[in-house]
C-alpha positions in Angstrom: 0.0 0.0 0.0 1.4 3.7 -1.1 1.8 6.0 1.3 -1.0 8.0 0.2 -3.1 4.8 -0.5 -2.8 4.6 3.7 -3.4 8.1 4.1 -6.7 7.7 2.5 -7.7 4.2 4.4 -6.8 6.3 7.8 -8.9 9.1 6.9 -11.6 6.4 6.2 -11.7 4.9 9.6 -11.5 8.0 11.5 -14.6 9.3 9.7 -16.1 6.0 10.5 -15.2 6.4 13.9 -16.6 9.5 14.0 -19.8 8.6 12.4 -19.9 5.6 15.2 -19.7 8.1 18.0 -22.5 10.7 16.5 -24.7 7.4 16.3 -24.0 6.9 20.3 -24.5 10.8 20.7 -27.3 11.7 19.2 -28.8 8.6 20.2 -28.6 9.2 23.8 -29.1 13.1 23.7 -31.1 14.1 20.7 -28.9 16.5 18.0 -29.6 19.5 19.9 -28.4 18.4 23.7 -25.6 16.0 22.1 -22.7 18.1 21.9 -19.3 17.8 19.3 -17.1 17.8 22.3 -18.9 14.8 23.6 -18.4 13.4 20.0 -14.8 14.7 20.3 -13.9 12.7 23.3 -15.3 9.7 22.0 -13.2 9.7 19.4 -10.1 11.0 21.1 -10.1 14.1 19.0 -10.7 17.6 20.1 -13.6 19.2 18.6 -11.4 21.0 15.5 -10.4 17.7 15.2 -14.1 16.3 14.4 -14.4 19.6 12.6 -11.7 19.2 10.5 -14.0 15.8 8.9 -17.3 17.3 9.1 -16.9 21.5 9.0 -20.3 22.0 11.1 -22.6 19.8 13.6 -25.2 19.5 10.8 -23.2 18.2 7.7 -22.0 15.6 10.8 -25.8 14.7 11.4 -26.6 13.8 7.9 -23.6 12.0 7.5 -24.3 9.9 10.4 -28.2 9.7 8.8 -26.7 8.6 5.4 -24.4 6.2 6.9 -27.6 4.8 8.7 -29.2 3.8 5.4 -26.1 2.7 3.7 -25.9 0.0 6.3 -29.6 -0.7 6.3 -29.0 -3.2 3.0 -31.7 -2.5 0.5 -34.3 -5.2 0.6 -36.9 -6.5 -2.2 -40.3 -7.3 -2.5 -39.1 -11.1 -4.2 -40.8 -12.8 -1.1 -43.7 -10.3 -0.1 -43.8 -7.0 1.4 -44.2 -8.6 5.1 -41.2 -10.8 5.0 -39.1 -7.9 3.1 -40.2 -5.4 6.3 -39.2 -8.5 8.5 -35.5 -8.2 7.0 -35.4 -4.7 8.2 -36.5 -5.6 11.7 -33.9 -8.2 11.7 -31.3 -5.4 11.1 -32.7 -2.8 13.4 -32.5 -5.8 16.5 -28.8 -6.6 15.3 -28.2 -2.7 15.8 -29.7 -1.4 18.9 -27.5 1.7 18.7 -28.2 2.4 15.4 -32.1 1.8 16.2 -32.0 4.2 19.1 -30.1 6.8 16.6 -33.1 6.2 14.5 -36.2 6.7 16.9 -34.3 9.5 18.6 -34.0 11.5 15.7 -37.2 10.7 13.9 -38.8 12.3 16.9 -36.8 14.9 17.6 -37.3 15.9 13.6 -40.4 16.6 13.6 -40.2 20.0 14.4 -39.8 21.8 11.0 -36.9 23.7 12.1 -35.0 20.7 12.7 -32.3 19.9 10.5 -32.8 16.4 9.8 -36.9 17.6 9.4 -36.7 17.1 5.5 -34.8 14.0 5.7 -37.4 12.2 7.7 -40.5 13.4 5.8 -38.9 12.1 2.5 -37.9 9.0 4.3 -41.6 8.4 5.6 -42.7 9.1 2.1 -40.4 6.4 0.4 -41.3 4.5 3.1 -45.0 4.7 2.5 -44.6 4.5 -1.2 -42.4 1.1 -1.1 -45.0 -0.5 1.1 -47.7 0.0 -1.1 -46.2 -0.9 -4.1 -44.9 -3.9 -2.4 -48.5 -5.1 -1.3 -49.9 -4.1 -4.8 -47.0 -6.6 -6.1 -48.7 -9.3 -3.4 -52.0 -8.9 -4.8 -51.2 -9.2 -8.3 -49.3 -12.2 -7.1 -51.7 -14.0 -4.8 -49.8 -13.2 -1.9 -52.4 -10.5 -0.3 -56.4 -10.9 -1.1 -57.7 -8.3 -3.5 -59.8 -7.4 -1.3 -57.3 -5.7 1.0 -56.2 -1.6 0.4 -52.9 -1.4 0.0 -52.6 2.4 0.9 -54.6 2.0 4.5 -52.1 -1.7 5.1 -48.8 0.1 4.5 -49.7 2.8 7.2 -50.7 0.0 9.5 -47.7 -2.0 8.9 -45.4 1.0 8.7 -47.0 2.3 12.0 -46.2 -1.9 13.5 -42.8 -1.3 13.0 -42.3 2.0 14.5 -44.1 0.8 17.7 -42.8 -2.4 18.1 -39.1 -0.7 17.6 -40.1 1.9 20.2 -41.1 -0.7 22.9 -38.2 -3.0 21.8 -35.9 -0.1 23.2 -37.7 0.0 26.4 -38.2 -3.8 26.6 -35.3 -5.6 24.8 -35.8 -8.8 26.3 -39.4 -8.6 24.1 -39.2 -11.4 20.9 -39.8 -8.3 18.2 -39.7 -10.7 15.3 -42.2 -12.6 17.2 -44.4 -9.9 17.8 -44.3 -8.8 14.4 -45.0 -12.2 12.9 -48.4 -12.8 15.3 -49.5 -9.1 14.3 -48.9 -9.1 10.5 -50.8 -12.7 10.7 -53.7 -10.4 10.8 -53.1 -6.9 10.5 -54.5 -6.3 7.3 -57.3 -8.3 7.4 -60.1 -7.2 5.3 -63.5 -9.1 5.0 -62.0 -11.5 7.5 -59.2 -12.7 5.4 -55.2 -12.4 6.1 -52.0 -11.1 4.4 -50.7 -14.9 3.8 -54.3 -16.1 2.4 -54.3 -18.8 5.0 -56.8 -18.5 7.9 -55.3 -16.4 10.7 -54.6 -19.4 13.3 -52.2 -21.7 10.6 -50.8 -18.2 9.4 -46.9 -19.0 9.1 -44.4 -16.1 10.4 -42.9 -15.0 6.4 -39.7 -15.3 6.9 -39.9 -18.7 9.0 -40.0 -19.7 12.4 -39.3 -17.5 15.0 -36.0 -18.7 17.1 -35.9 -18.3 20.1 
């Protein structure tokens, strides 16, 4: 490796680092209480240090916010809109950090003065938007009955997720994925029938048995 080559892959980590502390920060304290000095001494560096990677707290936030999605792999609709939302979960109990990060922020954004407030109304958009399209995929597949609205069943399985991920934070020892598969069993029921087209009590969790 050149010596520049090295440069660069030190540079690298110390971003990541620094991206890996912000996550622990703004986690715990929100953006506006979680300071770049705390960041800083995370990290070892003082605060010009941090600043010397990321020039103001903000451009540091929506780092630390794209870095969240990078590492949230993008999943597809091949096996059905539930078991594809299941995948995320799956990811979000492997990161508890990175969850916490997540509610923290999506909270604290709401205000429209918040600097992250755009990111999280687009992300609730595409959010909204892949979950219908993915049940409207289902019912053109036989997945999902036709008789179910795929508009009102993505807010109701978008809103799951966000509360089970809420009280998985307050209650890890709580089987999320097993929550999520008796819920989505019947969720979106419409006319009496379920998401998997089996009657609700042989309903099979979508991405397999639950462990544990």
């Amino acid at each position: 490796m050149s010596d520049v080559q090295a440069k660069r892959t030190g540079i690298a980590d110390r971003r990541e680092e620094i991206l890996e502390a912000a996550v622990q920060v703004f986690g715990r304290q929100g953006f506006r209480r979680g300071s770049l000095r705390d960041v800083a001494s995370a990290v070892g560096l003082s605060q010009q240090g941090v600043l010397h990677h990321f020039p103001t707290k903000e451009q540091l936030l929506m780092a630390t916010l794209e870095r969240y999605r990078e590492l949230r792999q993008a999943v597809q609709h091949d096996n059905g809109l539930v078991a594809a939302m299941r995948v995320h979960l799956e990811q979000d109990v492997g990161s508890p950090d990175r969850l916490r990060f997540f509610i923290t922020l999506a909270a604290e954004a709401t205000d429209p003065e918040h600097p992250a407030h755009g990111y999280f109304r687009d992300r609730y958009r595409r959010a909204f938007e892949w979950a219908r399209d993915g049940l409207r995929l289902d019912i053109q597949d036989g997945r999902t009955p036709p008789t179910v609205d795929a508009e009102d069943a993505a807010v109701r399985l978008i809103a799951l997720s966000d509360g089970l991920q809420l009280q998985y934070l307050y209650r890890p020892e709580m089987d999320l994925l097993g929550a999520y598969d008796r819920n989505t069993a019947d969720l979106v029921l419409t006319a009496g029938r379920q998401i998997g087209g089996h009657p609700p009590e042989l309903a099979q969790p979508p991405g397999g048995p639950t462990s544990g």
